[in-house]
C-alpha positions in Angstrom: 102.4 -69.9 36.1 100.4 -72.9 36.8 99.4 -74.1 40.5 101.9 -77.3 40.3 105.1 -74.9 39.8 104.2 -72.5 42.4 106.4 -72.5 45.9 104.1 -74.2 48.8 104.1 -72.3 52.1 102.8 -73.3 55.3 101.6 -70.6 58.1 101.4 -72.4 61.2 99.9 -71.5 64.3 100.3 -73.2 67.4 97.8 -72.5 70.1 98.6 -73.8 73.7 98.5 -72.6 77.2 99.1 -75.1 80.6 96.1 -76.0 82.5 95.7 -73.2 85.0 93.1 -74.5 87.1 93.2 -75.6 90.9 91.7 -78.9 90.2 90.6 -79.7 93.2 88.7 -76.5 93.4 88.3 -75.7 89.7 89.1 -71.5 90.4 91.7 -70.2 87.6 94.6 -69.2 89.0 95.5 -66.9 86.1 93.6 -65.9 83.3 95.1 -66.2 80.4 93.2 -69.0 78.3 90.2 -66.6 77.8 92.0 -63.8 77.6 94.1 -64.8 74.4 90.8 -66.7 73.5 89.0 -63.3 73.2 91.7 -61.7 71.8 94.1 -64.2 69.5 92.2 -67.1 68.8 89.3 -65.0 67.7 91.0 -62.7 65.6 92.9 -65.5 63.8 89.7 -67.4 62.9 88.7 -63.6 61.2 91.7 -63.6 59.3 91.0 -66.6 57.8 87.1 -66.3 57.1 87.8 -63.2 55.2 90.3 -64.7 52.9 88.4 -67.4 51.5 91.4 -68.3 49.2 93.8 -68.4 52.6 95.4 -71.2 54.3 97.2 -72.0 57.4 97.4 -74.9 59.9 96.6 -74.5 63.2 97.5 -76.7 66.0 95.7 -76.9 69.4 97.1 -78.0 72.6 94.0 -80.6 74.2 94.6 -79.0 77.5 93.6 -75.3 76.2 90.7 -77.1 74.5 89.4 -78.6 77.8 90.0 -75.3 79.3 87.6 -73.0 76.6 84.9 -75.4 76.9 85.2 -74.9 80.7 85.6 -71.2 79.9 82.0 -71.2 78.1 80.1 -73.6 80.5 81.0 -71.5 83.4 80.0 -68.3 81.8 76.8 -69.7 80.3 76.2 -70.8 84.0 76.5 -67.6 85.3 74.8 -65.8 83.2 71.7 -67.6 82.7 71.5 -69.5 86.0 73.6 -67.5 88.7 76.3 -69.8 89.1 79.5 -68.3 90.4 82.4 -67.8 87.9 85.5 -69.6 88.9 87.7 -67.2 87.5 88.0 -64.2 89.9 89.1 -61.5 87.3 86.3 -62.5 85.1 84.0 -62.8 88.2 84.6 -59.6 89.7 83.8 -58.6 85.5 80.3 -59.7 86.3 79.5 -59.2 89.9 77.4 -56.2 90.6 78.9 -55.6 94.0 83.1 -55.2 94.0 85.3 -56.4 96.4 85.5 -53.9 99.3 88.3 -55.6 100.8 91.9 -53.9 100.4 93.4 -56.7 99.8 91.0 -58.1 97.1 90.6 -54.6 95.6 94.7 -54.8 95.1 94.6 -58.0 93.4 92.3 -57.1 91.4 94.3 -53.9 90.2 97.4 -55.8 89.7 95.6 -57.5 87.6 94.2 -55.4 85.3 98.2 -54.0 85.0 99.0 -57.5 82.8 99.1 -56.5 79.6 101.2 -54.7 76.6 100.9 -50.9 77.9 102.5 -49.5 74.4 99.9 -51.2 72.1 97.0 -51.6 74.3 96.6 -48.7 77.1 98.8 -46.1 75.8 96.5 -45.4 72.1 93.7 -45.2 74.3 93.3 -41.8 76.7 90.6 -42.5 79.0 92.4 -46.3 79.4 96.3 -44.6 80.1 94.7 -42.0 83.4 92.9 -45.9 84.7 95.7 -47.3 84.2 98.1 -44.5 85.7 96.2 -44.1 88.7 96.5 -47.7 89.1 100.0 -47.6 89.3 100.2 -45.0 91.8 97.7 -47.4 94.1 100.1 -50.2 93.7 103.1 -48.0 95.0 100.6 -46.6 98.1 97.9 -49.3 98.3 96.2 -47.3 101.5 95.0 -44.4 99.0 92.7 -47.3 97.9 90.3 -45.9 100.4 89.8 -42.7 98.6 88.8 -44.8 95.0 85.2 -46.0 94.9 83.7 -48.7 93.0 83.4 -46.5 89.7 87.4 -46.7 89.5 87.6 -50.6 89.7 84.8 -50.9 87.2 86.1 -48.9 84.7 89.5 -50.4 85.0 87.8 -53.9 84.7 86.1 -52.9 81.7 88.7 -51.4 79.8 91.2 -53.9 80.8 88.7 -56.6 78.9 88.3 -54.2 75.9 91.8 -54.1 75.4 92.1 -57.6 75.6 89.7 -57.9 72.9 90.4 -59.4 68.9 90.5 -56.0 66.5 88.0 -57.8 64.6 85.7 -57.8 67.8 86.4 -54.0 68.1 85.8 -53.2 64.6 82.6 -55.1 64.0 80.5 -56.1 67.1 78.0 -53.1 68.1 78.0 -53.4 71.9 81.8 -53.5 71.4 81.5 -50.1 69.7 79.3 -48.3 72.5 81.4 -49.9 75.1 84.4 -48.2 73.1 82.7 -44.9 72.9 81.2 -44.7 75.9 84.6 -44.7 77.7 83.5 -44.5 81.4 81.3 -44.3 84.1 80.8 -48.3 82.9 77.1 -49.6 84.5 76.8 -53.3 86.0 74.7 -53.5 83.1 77.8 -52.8 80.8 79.7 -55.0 82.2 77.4 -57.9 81.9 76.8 -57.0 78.1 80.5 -57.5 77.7 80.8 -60.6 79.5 78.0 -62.0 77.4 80.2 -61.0 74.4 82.8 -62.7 76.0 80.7 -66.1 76.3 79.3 -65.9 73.0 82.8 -65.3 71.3 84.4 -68.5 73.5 81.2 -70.1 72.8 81.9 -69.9 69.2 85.4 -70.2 69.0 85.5 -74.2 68.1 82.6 -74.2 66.0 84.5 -71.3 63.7 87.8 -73.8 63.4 85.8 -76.6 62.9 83.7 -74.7 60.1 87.3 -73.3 58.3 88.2 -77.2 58.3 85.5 -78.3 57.2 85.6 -76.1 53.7 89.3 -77.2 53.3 90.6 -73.9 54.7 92.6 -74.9 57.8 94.3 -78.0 58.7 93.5 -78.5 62.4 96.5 -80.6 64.1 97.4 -81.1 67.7 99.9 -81.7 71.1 100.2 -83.9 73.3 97.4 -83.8 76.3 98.8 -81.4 78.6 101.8 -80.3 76.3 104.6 -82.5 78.0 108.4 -82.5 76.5 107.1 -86.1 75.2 111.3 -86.6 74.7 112.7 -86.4 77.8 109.3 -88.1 79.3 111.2 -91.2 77.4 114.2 -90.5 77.9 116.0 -87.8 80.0 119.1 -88.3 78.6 118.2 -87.9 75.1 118.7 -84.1 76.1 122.5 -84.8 75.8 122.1 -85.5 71.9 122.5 -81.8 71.4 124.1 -81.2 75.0 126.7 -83.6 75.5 128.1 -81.5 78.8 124.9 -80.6 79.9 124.1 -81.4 84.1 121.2 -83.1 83.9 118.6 -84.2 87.4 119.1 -86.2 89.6 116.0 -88.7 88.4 118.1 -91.3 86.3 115.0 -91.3 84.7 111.4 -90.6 84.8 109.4 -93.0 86.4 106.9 -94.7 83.7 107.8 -92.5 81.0 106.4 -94.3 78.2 103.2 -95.3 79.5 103.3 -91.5 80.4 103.7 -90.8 76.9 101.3 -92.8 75.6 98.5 -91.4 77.7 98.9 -88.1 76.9 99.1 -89.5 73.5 96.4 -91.1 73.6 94.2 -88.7 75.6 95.1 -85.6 73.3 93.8 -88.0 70.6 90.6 -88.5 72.2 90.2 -85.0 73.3 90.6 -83.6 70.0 88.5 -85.7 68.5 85.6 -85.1 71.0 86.3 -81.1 70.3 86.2 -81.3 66.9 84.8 -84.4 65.4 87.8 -86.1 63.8 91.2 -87.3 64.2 93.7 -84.9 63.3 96.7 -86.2 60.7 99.7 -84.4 62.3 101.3 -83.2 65.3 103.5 -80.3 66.5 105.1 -82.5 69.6 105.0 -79.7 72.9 107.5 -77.3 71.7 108.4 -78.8 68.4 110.3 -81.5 70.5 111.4 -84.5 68.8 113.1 -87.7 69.5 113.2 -91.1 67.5 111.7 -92.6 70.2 108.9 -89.5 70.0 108.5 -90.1 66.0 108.1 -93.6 66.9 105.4 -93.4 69.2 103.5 -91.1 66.9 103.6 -93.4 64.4 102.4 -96.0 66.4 99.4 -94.0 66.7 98.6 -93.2 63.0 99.4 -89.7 63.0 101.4 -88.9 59.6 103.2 -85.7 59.8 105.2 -84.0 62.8 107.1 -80.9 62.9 109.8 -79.5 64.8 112.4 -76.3 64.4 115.0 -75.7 61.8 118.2 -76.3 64.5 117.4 -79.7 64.8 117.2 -81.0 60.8 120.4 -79.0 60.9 121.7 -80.8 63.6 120.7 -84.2 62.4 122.2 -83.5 58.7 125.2 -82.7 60.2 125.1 -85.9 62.3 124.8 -88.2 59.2 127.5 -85.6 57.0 125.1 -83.7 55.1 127.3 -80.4 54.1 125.4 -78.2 56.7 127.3 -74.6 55.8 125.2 -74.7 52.6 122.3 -72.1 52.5 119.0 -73.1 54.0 117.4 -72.7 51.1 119.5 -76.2 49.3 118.3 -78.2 52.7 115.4 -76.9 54.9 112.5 -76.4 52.7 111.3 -80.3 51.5 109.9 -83.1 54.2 112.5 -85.8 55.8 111.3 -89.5 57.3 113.8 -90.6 59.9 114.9 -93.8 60.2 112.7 -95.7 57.3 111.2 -94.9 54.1 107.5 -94.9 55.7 108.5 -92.9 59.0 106.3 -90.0 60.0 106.9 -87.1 57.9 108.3 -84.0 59.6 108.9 -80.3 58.5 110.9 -77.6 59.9 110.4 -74.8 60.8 112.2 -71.4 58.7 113.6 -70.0 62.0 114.6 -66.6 59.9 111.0 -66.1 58.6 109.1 -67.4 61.6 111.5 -65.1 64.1 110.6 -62.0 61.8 106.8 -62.3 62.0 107.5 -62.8 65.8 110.2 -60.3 67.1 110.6 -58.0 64.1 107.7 -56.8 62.2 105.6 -56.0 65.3 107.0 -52.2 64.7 106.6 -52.2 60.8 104.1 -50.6 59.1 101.8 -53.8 58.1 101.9 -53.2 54.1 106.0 -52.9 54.6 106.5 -55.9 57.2 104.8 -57.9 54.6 106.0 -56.8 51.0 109.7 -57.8 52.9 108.1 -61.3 53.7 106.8 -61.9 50.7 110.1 -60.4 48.5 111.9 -63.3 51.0 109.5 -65.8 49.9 110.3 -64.6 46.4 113.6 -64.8 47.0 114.0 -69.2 48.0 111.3 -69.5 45.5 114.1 -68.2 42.9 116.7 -70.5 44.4 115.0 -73.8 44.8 115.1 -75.5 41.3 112.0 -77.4 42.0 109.1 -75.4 43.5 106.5 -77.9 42.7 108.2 -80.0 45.7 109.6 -77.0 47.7 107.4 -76.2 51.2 108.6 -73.1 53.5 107.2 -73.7 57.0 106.8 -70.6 59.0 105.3 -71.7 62.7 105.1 -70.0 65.5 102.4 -69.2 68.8 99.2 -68.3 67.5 98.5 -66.2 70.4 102.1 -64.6 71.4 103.0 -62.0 69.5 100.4 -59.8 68.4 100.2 -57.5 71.6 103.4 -56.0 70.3 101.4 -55.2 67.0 99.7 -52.0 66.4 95.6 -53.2 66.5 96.8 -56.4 67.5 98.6 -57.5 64.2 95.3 -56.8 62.1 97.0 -54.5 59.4 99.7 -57.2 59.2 97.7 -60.3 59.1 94.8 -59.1 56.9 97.3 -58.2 54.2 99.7 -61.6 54.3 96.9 -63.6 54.3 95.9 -61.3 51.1 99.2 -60.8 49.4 99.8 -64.7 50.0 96.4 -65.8 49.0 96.6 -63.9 45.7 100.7 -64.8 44.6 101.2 -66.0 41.4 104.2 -67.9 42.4 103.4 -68.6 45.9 100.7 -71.5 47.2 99.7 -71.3 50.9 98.8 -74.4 52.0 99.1 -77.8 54.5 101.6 -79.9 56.0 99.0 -82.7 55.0 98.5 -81.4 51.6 102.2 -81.5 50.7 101.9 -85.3 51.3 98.7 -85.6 49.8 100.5 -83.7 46.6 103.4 -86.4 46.5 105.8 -84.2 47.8 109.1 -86.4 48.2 110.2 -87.1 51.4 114.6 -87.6 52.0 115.0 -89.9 54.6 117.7 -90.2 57.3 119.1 -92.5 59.7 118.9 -90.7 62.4 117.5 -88.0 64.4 119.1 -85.8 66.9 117.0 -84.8 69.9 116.0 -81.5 70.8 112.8 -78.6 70.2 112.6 -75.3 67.9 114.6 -73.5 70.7 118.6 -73.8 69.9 117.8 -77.4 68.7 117.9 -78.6 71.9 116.2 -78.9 75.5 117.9 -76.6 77.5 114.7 -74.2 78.1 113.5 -77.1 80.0 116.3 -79.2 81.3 120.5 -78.8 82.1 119.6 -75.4 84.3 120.1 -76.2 88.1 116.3 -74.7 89.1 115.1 -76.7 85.8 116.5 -79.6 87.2 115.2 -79.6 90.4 111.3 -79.1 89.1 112.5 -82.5 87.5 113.3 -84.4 90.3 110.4 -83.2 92.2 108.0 -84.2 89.6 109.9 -87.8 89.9 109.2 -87.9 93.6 105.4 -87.1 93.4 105.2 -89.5 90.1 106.5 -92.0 92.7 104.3 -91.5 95.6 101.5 -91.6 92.6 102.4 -95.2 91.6 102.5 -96.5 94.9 99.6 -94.9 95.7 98.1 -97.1 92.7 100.2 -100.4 93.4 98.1 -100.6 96.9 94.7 -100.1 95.4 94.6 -96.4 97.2 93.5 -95.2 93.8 90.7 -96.5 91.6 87.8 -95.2 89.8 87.4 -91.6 90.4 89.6 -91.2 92.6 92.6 -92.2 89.9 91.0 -90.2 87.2 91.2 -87.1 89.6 94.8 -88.3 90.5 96.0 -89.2 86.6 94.3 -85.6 85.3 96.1 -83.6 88.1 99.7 -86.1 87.6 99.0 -84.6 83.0 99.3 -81.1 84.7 102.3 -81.7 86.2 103.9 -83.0 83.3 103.6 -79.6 80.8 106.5 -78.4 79.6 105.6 -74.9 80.6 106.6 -74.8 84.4 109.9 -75.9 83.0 109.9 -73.2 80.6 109.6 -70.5 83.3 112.5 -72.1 85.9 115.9 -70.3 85.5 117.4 -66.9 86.9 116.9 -65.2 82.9 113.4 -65.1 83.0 111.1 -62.0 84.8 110.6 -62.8 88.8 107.3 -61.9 88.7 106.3 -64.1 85.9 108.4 -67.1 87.3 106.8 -66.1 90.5 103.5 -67.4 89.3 104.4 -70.2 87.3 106.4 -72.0 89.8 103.3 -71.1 92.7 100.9 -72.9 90.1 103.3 -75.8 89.8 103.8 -76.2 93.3 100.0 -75.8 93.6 99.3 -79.3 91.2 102.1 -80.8 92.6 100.6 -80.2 96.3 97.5 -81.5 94.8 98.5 -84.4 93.5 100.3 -85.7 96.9 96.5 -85.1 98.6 94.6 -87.0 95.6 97.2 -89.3 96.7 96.4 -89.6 100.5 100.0 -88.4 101.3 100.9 -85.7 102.3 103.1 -83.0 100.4 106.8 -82.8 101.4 107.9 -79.5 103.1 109.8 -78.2 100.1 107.0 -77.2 98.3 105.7 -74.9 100.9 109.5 -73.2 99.1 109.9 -71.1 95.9 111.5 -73.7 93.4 113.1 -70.9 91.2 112.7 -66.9 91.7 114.1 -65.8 88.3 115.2 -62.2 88.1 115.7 -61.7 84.7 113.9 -58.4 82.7 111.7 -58.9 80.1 112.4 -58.8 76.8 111.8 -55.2 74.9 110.1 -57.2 71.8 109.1 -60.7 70.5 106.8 -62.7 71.0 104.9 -63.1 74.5 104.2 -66.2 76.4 101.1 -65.8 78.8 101.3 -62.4 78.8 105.1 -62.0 79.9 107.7 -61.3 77.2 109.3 -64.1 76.8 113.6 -64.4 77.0 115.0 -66.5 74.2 
């Protein structure tokens, strides 16, 4: 079968986490950029460098770009220079003296207690008594006194193995003492493993940048700081796919489209400095789309843009496409909205996407992919065209493989395999579908929403949701004022517009709502309050008394699979 018949498919991986930094001091308030760094972003390069015939696109938020390079400066520093970490979990990694302090000591054990226990403490003996006995301290925190420094180490230690990339694990020599040693960890082993650590964030953009260079990977980007770019236009477009939804009080947000274009623009730039090119497409934060959002990215040049299967559906059904049809006779080809030379846009397979993130996690690899592949098979058999047939599958780069035995290696080593070596399947790029001629269908219109439901309500219509939104219109407020009397210029509005782009990301949003885990929405709304705080003082005002309160406490348990978002299931 020649290459021009076979069926294209798309593996695409978006990488993104919120900027997690106090920006006025620049400590991490949680650690989970170089933690998935280590472990996701690492492995997933692997992947791809040992399948030479492979191909995937992989789509970086800006902000999580800013934050690696911080990530590897700060290390560097500290390891050749001294200079303190500003990351206390990875500081207390390298310190030779540990906290003596209850409290500290606590935090620090609570900590190391964030991860998947089934896939990465429980295959590991020495790892499951740590992390036993540091359950027990959580419960009665004053036996702490009885624990010396040899217990926190090793704790710190393992917890930083396990958060390790399989192809790490399985390759790097220190990594294979530290892994056989199993404990009475030195200060001199845990500076060898942070200087793994630096060298592998070190790294990390140099080895995407390489796999792009030789054609392997199509790198694509967010938006700056991954806002809903949508409702930052319009809030109201959320009622496209919610006509009955309660939405904020805000009629609308203040400045939106300069808004958007900034973190248009910025994410442009960002990239750009990162990797040394402009990339052609765009998954919008959370596949979020608008025709105002399509718009604007065309404004800027970028060509493709794609979003999740419930909203094509939506939109065909809107212009009276026949939408109880089979996916397989609407989903799988690009569509232009609104004109003939509109930004081209995919769609996400929700079925095939959802079973790589909240299915085959407790498959045996080899099975989990012959049924992906026999699916693939299947559409390929259906579509009467394969030469212009694409089958998206997207999903978080970084999310789901703590639920996989050896953190998805078995699974990923053999799709990429299996996939590379198909006779009737083609892995490839959004880009190179358009590069191909693929057809495009266009249509009218566009109905709002993201690759959840089709719609916004993860991020707006909820009443905790809605109230992060009209606090966020207040500070935006006090911010242009601020600017309208010449309070802020020159550094002093940098600081204030970089602290404003945390603000916006759509992941505080995410995290509001009495479904998701209190513990996890304990945290995010603390760090939102936190930038919102800050952004009153960059200001010169100061912040109102409500944010000294909890915006949202969730309450809901986490999910028992899927994927993960930051280290907490997530509840879809």
């Amino acid at each position: 079968m020649s290459d021009k018949s076979r069926m294209k498919v798309v593996l695409c991986w978006h990488m993104h986490q919120p900027d997690y930094r106090n920006l006025l001091s620049g400590e991490y308030q949680l650690p989970w950029v170089y933690l998935h760094a280590t472990k996701d972003y690492v492995d997933m390069a692997a992947h791809l460098e040992a399948v030479p015939g492979a191909r995937a696109v992989v789509n970086f938020a800006p902000v999580l770009l800013d934050q690696l390079a911080d990530y590897a400066a700060q290390i560097n520093g500290f390891l050749n220079d001294g200079i303190a970490l500003r990351d206390p979990l990875l500081a207390a990694l390298g310190e030779a003296a540990l906290p003596v302090r209850a409290e500290q000591q606590l935090n620090l054990v609570s900590a190391c207690l964030r991860l998947n226990e089934a896939r990465q403490v429980s295959p590991v003996p020495q790892f499951r008594r740590l992390v036993k006995v540091a359950r027990w301290v959580e419960e009665e925190p004053e036996a702490l006194i009885y624990l010396g420094e040899q217990f926190l180490g090793d704790l710190l230690t393992w917890y930083h193995l396990a958060w390790l990339g399989e192809t790490v694990r399985q390759r790097d020599a220190r990594i294979k003492r530290l892994l056989d040693k199993g404990s009475n960890y030195t200060v001199h082993d845990r500076l060898e493993l942070l200087g793994v650590i630096s060298e592998l964030l070190g790294g990390l953009v140099g080895r995407y940048r390489a796999l792009a260079e030789r054609g392997q990977v199509e790198l694509s980007m967010s938006p700056m700081a991954h806002p809903m770019i949508p409702l930052l236009l319009d809030l109201k477009c959320a009622r496209e796919a919610m006509p009955d939804a309660e939405l904020p009080l805000l009629d609308a947000y203040p400045g939106g489209e300069r808004r958007a274009r900034w973190h248009i623009e910025q994410g442009l730039k960002t990239f750009e400095r990162h990797f040394g090119f402009r990339p052609r497409g765009c998954w919008p934060s959370e596949g979020g789309v608008s025709a105002a959002t399509l718009a604007l990215l065309k404004d800027y040049g970028l060509e493709w843009a794609a979003s999740g299967q419930a909203v094509l559906h939506n939109s065909l059904y809107h212009a009276g496409r026949d939408t109880t049809q089979a996916r397989e006779f609407w989903l799988f080809q690009p569509y232009r909205f609104g004109s003939d030379d509109g930004v081209a846009c995919f769609f996400r397979d929700d079925e095939l996407s959802d079973l790589i993130g909240f299915t085959y996690a407790d498959w045996h690899g080899d099975d989990a992919v012959s049924n992906l592949v026999h699916n693939l098979e299947m559409i390929a058999s259906v579509r009467e065209d394969n030469r212009n047939t694409v089958v998206p599958i997207i999903l978080d780069g970084e999310n789901a493989w703590e639920y996989y035995p050896n953190n998805g290696y078995y699974f990923l080593s053999a799709l990429y395999q299996r996939l590379a070596d198909h006779p009737q399947l083609e892995l490839t790029t959004f880009s190179a579908c358009l590069d191909a001629g693929m057809p495009t269908t266009t249509l009218q219109k566009i109905v709002s929403g993201s690759w959840v439901y089709g719609s916004f309500s993860t991020w707006i219509g909820d009443p905790d949701k809605n109230r992060a939104w009209d606090v966020l219109g207040e500070a935006k407020r006090v911010f242009d004022r601020a600017v309208e009397s010449g309070r802020l210029s020159g550094e002093a509005y940098q600081a204030a517009l970089a602290q404003l782009a945390a603000c916006e990301g759509s992941d505080w949003f995410w995290w509001f709502g009495d479904y998701n885990p209190a513990a996890t929405v304990s945290d995010f709304e603390r760090l939102y309050r936190l930038h919102l705080a800050n952004l009153y003082h960059l200001c010169g005002a100061e912040p109102p008394d409500h944010l000294s309160r909890a915006l949202s406490r969730g309450g809901g348990a986490p999910a028992a699979g899927g994927t993960m978002r930051h280290g907490q299931s997530e509840v879809q």
